[in-house]
C-alpha positions as CSV (number, residue, x, y, z in Angstrom):
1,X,0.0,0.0,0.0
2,X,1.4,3.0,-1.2
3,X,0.5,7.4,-0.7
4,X,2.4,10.2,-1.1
5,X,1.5,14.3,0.4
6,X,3.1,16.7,-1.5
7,X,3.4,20.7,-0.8
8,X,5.1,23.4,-2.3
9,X,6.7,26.5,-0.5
10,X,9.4,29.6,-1.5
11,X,13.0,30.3,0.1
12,X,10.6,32.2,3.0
13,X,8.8,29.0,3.8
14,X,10.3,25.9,2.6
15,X,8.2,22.9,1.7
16,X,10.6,21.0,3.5
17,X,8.8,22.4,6.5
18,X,6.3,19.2,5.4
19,X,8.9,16.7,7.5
20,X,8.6,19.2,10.5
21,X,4.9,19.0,10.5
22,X,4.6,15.1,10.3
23,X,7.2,14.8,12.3
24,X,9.6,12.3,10.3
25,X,13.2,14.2,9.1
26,X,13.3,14.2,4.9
27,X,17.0,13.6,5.2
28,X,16.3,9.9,6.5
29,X,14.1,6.8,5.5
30,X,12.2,5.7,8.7
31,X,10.4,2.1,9.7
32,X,8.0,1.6,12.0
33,X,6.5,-1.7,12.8
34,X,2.8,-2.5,12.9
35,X,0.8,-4.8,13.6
36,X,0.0,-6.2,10.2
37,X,3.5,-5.2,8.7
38,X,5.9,-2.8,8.7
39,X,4.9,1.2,7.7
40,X,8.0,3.0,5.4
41,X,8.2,6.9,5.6
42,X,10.5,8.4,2.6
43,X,10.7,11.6,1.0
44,X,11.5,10.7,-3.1
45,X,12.1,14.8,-3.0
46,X,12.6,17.5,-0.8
47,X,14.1,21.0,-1.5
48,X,12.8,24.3,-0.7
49,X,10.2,24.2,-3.5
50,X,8.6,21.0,-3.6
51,X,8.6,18.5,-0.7
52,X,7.1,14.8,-1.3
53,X,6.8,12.4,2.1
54,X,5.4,8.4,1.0
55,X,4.1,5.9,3.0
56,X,4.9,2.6,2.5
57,X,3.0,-0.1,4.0
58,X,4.4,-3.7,3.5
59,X,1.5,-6.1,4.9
60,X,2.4,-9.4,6.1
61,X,-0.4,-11.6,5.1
62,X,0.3,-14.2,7.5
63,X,0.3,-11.9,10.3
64,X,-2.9,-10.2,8.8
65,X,-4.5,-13.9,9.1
66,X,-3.4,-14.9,12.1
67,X,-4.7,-11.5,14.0
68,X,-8.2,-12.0,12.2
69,X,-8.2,-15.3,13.3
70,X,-8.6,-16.8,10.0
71,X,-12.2,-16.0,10.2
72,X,-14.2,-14.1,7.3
73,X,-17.2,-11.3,7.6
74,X,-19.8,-13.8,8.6
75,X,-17.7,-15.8,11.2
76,X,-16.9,-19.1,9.0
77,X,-13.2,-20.2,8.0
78,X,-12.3,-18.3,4.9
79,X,-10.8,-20.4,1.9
80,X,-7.0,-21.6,2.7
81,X,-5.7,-19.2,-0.3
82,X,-8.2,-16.3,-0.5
83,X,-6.6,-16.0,3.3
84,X,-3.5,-15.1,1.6
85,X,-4.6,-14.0,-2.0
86,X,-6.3,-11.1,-1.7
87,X,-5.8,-7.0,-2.6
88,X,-4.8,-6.2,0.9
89,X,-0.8,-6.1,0.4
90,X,-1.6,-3.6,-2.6
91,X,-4.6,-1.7,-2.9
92,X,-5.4,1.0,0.3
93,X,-7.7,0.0,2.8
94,X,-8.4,0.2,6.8
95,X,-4.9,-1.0,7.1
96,X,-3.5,1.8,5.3
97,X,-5.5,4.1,7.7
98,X,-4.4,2.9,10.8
99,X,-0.9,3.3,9.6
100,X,-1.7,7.1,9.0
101,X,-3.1,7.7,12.3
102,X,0.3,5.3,14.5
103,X,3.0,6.8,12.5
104,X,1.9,10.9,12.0
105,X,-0.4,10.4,15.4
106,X,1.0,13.9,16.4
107,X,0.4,15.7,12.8
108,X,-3.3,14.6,12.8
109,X,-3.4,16.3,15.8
110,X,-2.5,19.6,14.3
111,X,0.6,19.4,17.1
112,X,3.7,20.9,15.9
113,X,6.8,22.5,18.0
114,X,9.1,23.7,15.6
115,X,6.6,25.3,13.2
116,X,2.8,25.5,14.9
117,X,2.4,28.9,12.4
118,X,2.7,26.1,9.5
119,X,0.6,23.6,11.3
120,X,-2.6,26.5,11.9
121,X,-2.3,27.3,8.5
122,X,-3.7,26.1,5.1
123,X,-1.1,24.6,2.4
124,X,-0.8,23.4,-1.3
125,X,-1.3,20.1,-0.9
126,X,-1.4,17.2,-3.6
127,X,-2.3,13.8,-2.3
128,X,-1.6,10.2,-4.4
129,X,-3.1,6.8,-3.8
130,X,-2.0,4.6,-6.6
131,X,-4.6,2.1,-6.0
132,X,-8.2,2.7,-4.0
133,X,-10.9,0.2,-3.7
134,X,-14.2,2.4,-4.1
135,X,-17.4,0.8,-4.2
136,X,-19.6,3.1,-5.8
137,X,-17.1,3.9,-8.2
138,X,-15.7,7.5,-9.3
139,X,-19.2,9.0,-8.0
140,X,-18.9,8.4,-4.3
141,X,-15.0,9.3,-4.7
142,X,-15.9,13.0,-5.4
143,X,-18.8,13.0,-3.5
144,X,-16.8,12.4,-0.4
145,X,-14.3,14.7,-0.6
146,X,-15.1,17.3,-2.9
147,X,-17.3,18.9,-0.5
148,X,-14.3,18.8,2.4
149,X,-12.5,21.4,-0.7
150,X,-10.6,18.6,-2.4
151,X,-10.4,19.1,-6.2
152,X,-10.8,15.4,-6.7
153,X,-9.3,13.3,-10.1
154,X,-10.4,9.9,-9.9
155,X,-9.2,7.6,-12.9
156,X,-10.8,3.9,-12.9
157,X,-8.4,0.9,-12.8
158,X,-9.0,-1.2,-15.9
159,X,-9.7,-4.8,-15.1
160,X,-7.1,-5.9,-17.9
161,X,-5.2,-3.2,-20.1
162,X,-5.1,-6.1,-22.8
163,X,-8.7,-6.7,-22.7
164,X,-10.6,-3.5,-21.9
165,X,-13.8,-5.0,-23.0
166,X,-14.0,-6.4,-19.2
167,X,-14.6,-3.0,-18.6
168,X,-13.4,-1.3,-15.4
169,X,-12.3,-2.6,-12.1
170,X,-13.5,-1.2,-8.6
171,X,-10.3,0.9,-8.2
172,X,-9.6,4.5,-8.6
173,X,-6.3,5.8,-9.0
174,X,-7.0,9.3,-6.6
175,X,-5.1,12.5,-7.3
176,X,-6.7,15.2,-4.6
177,X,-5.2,18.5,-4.6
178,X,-6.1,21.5,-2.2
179,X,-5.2,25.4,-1.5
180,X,-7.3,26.1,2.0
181,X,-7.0,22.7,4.0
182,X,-4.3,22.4,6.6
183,X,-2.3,19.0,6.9
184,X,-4.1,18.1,9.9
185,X,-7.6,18.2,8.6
186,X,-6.3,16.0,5.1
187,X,-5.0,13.6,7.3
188,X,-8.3,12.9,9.3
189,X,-10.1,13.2,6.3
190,X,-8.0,10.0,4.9
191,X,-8.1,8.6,7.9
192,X,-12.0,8.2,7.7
193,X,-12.3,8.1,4.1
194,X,-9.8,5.3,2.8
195,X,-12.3,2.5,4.6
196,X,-15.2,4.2,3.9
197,X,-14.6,3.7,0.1
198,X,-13.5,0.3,1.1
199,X,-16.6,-0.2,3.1
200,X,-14.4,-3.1,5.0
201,X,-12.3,-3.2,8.1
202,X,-9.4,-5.9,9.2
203,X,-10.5,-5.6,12.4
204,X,-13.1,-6.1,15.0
205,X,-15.3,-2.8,15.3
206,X,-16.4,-2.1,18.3
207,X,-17.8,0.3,20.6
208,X,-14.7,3.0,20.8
209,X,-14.6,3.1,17.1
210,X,-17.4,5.9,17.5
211,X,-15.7,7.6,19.5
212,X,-12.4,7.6,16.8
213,X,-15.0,8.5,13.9
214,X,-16.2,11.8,16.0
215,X,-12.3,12.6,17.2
216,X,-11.5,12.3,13.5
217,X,-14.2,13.7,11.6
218,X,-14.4,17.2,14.3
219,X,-14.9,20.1,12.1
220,X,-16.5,18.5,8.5
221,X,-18.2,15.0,9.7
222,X,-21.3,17.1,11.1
223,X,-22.4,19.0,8.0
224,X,-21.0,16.7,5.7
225,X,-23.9,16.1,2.8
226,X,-22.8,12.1,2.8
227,X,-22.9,11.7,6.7
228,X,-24.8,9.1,7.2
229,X,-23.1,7.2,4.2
230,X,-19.7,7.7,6.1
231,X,-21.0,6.8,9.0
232,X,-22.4,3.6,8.5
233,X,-19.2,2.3,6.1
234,X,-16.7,3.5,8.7
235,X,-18.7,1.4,11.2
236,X,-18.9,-1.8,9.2
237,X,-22.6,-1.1,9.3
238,X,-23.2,-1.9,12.9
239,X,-26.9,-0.1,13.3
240,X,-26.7,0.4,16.7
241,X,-23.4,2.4,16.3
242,X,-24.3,4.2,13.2
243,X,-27.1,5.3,15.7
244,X,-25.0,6.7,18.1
245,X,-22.7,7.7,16.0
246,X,-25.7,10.0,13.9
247,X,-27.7,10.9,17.5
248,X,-24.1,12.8,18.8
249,X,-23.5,14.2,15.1
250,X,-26.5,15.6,15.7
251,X,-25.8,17.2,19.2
252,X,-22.6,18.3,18.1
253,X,-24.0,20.2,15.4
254,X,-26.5,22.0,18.2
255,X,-23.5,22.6,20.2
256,X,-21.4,24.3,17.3
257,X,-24.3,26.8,16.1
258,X,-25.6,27.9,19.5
259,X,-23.6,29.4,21.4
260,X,-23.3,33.1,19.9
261,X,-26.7,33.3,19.2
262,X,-28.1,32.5,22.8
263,X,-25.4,35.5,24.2
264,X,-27.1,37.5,21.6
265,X,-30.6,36.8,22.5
266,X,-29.1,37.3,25.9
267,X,-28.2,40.6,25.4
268,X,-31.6,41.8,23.8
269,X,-33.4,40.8,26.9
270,X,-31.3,42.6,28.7
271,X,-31.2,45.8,26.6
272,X,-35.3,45.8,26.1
273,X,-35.7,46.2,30.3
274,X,-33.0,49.4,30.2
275,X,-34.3,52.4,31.2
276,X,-32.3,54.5,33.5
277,X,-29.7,52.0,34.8
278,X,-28.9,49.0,32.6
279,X,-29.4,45.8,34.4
280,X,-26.9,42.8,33.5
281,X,-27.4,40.3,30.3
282,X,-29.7,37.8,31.1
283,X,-26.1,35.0,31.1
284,X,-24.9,37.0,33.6
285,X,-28.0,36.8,35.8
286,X,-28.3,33.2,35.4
287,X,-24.7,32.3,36.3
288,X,-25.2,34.6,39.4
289,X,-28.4,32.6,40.2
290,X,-27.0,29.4,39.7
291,X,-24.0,29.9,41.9
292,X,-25.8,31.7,44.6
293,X,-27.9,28.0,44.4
294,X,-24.8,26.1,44.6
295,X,-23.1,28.0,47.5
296,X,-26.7,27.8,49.0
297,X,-26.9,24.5,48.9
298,X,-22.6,23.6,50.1
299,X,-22.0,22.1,46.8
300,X,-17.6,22.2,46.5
301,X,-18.1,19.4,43.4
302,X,-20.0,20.8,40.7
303,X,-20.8,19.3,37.1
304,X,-21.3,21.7,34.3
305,X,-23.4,19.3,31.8
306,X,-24.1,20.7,28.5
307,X,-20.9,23.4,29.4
308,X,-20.7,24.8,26.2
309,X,-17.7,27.7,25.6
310,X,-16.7,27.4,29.4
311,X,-18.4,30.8,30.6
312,X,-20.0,29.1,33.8
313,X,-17.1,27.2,34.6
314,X,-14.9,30.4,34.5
315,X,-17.6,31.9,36.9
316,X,-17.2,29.3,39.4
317,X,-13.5,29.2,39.4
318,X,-13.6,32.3,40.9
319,X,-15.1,30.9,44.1
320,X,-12.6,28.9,45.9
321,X,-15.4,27.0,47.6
322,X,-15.5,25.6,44.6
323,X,-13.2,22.5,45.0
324,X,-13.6,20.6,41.8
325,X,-15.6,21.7,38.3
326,X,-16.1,19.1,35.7
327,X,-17.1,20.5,32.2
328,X,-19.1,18.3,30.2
329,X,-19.9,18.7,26.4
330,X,-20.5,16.3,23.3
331,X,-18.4,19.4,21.0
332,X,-15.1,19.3,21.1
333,X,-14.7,22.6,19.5
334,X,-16.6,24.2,22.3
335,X,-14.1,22.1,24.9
336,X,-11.2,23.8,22.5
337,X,-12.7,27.4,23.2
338,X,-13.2,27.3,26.8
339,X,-10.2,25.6,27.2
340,X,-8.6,28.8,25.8
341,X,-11.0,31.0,27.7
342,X,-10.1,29.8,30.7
343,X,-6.7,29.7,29.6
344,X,-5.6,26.0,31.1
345,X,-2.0,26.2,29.4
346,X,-0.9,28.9,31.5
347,X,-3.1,28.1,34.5
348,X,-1.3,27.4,38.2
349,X,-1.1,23.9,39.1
350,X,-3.6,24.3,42.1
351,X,-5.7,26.4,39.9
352,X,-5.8,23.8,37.3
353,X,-5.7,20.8,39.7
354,X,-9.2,22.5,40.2
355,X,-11.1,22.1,36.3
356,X,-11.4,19.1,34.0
357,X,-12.9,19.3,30.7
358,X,-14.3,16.1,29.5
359,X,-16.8,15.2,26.1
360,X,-19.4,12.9,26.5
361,X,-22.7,12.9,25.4
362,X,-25.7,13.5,28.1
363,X,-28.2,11.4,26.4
364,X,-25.9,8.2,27.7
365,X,-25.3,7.3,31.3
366,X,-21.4,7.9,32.5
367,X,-19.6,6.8,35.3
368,X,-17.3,9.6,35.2
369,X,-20.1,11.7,36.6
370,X,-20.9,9.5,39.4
371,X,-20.0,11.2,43.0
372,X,-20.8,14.8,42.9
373,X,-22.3,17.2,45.1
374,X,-24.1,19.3,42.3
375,X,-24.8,19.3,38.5
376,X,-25.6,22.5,36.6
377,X,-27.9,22.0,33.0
378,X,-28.0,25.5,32.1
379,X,-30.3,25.9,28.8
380,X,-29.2,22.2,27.6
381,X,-33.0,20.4,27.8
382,X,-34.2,22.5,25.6
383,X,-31.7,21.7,22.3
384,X,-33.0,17.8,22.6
385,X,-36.2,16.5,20.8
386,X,-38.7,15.6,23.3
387,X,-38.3,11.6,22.8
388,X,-34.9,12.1,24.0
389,X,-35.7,13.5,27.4
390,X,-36.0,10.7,29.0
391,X,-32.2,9.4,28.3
392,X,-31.2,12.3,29.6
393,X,-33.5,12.4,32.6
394,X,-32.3,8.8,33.7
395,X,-28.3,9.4,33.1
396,X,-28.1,12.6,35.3
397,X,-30.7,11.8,38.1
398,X,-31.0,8.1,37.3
399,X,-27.3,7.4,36.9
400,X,-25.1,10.4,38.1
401,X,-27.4,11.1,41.2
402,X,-25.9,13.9,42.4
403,X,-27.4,15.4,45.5
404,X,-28.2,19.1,43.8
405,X,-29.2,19.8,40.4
406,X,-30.1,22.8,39.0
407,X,-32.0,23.0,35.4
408,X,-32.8,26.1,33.7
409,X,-34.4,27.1,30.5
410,X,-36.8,29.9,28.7
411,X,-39.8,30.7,29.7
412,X,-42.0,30.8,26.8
413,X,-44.6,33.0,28.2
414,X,-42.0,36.0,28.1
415,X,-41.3,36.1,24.5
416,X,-44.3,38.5,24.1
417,X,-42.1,40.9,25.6
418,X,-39.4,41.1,22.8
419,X,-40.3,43.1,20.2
420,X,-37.3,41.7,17.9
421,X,-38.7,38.0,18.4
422,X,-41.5,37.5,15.7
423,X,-44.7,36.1,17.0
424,X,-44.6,32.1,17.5
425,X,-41.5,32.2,17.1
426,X,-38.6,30.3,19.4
427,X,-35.7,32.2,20.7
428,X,-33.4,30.0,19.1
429,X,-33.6,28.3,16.1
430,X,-32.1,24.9,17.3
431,X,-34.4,24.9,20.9
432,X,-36.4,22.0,20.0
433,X,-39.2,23.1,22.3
434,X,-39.8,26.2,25.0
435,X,-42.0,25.1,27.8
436,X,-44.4,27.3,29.6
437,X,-44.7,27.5,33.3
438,X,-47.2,25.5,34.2
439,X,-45.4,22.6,31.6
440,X,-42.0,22.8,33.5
441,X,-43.4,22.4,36.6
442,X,-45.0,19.3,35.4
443,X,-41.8,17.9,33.9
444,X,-39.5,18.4,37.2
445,X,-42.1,17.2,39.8
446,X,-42.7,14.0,37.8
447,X,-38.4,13.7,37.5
448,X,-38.1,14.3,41.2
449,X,-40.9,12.0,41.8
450,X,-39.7,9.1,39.7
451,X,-35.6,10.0,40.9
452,X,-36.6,10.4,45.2
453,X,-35.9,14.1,44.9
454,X,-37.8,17.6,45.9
455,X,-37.7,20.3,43.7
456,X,-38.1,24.3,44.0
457,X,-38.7,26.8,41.3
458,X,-36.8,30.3,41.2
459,X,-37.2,32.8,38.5
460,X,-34.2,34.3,36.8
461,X,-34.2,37.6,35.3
462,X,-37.2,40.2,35.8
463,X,-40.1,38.2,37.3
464,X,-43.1,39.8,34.9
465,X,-46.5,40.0,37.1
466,X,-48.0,38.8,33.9
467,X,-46.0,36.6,31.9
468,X,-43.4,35.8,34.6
469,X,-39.5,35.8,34.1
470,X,-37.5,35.1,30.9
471,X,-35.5,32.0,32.3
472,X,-37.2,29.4,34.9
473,X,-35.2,27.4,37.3
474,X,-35.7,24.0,39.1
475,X,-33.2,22.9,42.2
476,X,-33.4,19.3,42.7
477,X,-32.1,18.2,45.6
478,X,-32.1,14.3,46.3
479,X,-34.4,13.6,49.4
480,X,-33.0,10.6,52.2
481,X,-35.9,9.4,52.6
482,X,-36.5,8.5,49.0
483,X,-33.2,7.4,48.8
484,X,-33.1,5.3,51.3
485,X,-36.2,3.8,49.2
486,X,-34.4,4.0,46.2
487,X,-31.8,2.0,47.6
């Protein structure tokens, strides 16, 4: 199995700065040993104008047998030679993909030392694969990546050059070139891609492999026009995983649109109730509530589910009562910005001994959120369709059990009081629902009944005499008595 990246650069900026970004020197030839083989990095040029790195991977089909067990897709003994004749020493597969991710781990990563201005920025790049198994032929090639910005060339493989009345075989010989993609992001994108177009894996898929499609495919799986396609090859078809898989797509790509627009809305409730003095944004009057709840109620280790860009967890931080604060959110790009908000590179030790940032998805139950005094779902219920409530409901007081938690979200009632929000309308295009009043209430006391809590409603934000305030909060707090049932 055989690729080659290319770049080009000037005198200024090298394109030899390629072998600094993936991490491998173009002045040597490098092995690294694999589980199926043994993966080759050389660079057949590299000069300040045009750099070229290839990987090689030499499969050892006896090796590749023996770690599959000798077993084909459905579980029965393959034939004794189509174990060891087949297309895997030659044409790119899954194999070929793993050996991206082990030997440039650190460049898919976007993490570069010597030269992180060339690994933040876009380059010309020209990627080779000699020989592609793509089933669905030259269509789903350019369907998959021209929309990630590839200009795609994808030339079929003829069966037999002597006979081309066979017509064509089921491999493309891919040429992708690019202006506006940085290495990092190519990588990943070959990284999903190569067994997508396979649609076949050498291994086992299990469980985790979600997790490795999401890590990978952060920043183009979510919009991607042929996500569900991707999805469903990369996991070997496994329903249940594609389902996941699509279900935290999904709440990623709520996560990634929100935030802004619900500090804008914010700041037009705000700015409709100035008159002489102008009162705080709406956030920041929910943050206060919430932590006057949580210093109420002795709460020193505090969940932030659904944390989005960090801003509560940097409120709390403040407070050294405070002990531990867990952020918790299924995007990693909002992890990335409140990571940088709250700036944990240059944070103390003690200071940062204080905050973890972890993603996970709320509508699955986690025992990394087992044990805490309080958890905080601030204007998260709301961005889930209503048949997925109750996933939710049993992972954070079915599951997680902490002994506070504290739910907010809008109040529909008040959105006759914005004049900028049209009539009927939601405050936000991705809330899946706004509940009134009367319709919260009904949702927390049957949670705390089914869970063996109590529950208490607070308004946050002016409390309108007629329509009532623009954000309504529940505190739960787990009852010993019912507990004691529960147990």
């Amino acid at each position: 199995m055989f690729l080659t990246i290319s770049t080009t650069g000037t005198a200024e900026r090298p394109a030899t700065d390629l072998g600094f970004l993936l991490h491998k020197h173009p002045g040597k030839a490098q092995a690294f040993s694999t589980s199926y083989g043994t993966a080759h990095v050389l660079y057949p040029e590299a000069d300040a104008e045009r750099c070229t790195a290839a990987l090689l991977l030499e499969v050892d089909p006896v090796a590749l047998v023996r770690r599959g067990k000798g077993k084909g897709r459905g579980g029965a003994p393959d034939a004794a030679l189509a174990q060891y004749v087949n297309d895997r020493p030659y044409a790119a597969s899954s194999l070929l993909a793993v050996a991206l991710s082990s030997v440039f781990s650190s460049a898919m990563r976007g993490v570069c030392a010597a030269r992180p201005e060339r690994a933040a920025e876009p380059l010309p790049l020209r990627i080779e694969v000699p020989a592609l198994p793509a089933r669905g032929g030259t269509a789903v090639v350019r369907a998959l990546f021209e929309p990630l910005g590839w200009t795609v060339s994808a030339e079929p493989v003829a069966l037999d050059t002597e006979f081309p009345e066979w017509g064509d075989s089921r491999y493309v010989r891919l040429v992708l070139e690019s202006q506006a993609l940085r290495l990092s992001e190519a990588l990943r994108h070959l990284y999903v891609l190569l067994p997508v177009l396979d649609d076949a894996k050498h291994y086992w898929v299990s469980a985790d492999e979600v997790d490795k499609l999401l890590r990978a495919g952060e920043g183009w799986l979510p919009g991607h026009p042929e996500q569900k396609l991707i999805t469903s090859r990369f996991l070997s078809r496994r329903w249940s995983l594609t389902r996941q898989a699509l279900e935290r797509l999904e709440l990623v790509r709520l996560a990634e649109t929100d935030d802004a627009d619900v500090e804008e809305i914010d700041n037009a409730v705000a700015a409709e109730a100035e008159e002489e003095e102008k009162p705080a944004p709406l956030a920041v009057q929910r943050r206060d509530a919430i932590t006057a709840v949580l210093r109420e109620r002795g709460a020193a280790r505090v969940l932030d589910l659904g944390c989005g860009q960090g801003q509560l967890v940097q409120a709390l931080l403040k407070d050294a009562r405070f002990t531990e604060i867990v952020g918790v959110d299924v995007s990693m790009r909002a992890l990335t910005i409140a990571s940088r908000r709250l700036k944990l590179d240059r944070m103390g030790e003690r200071q940062a001994a204080r905050v973890t940032l972890l993603q996970g998805s709320l509508a699955y139950t986690d025992a990394r959120l087992k044990g805490y005094d309080a958890a905080v779902l601030s204007e998260v219920i709301e961005h889930l369709d209503l048949p997925r409530l109750p996933a939710l409901e049993y992972a954070v007081f079915g599951s997680a059990r902490p002994r506070t938690v504290v739910v907010t979200t809008p109040n529909v009632e008040y959105n006759v009081r914005w004049e900028s929000l049209p009539a009927g309308h939601v405050r936000h295009g991705d809330h899946r629902f706004e509940w009134t009043r009367k319709e919260f209430r009904a949702w927390a006391d049957a949670v705390a009944e089914r869970h063996g809590y109590g529950v208490q409603f607070h308004p946050v934000g002016p409390d309108d005499p007629e329509v009532g305030p623009p954000t309504q909060m529940a505190v739960f707090t787990r009852t010993s008595e019912k507990e004691a049932k529960a147990a």
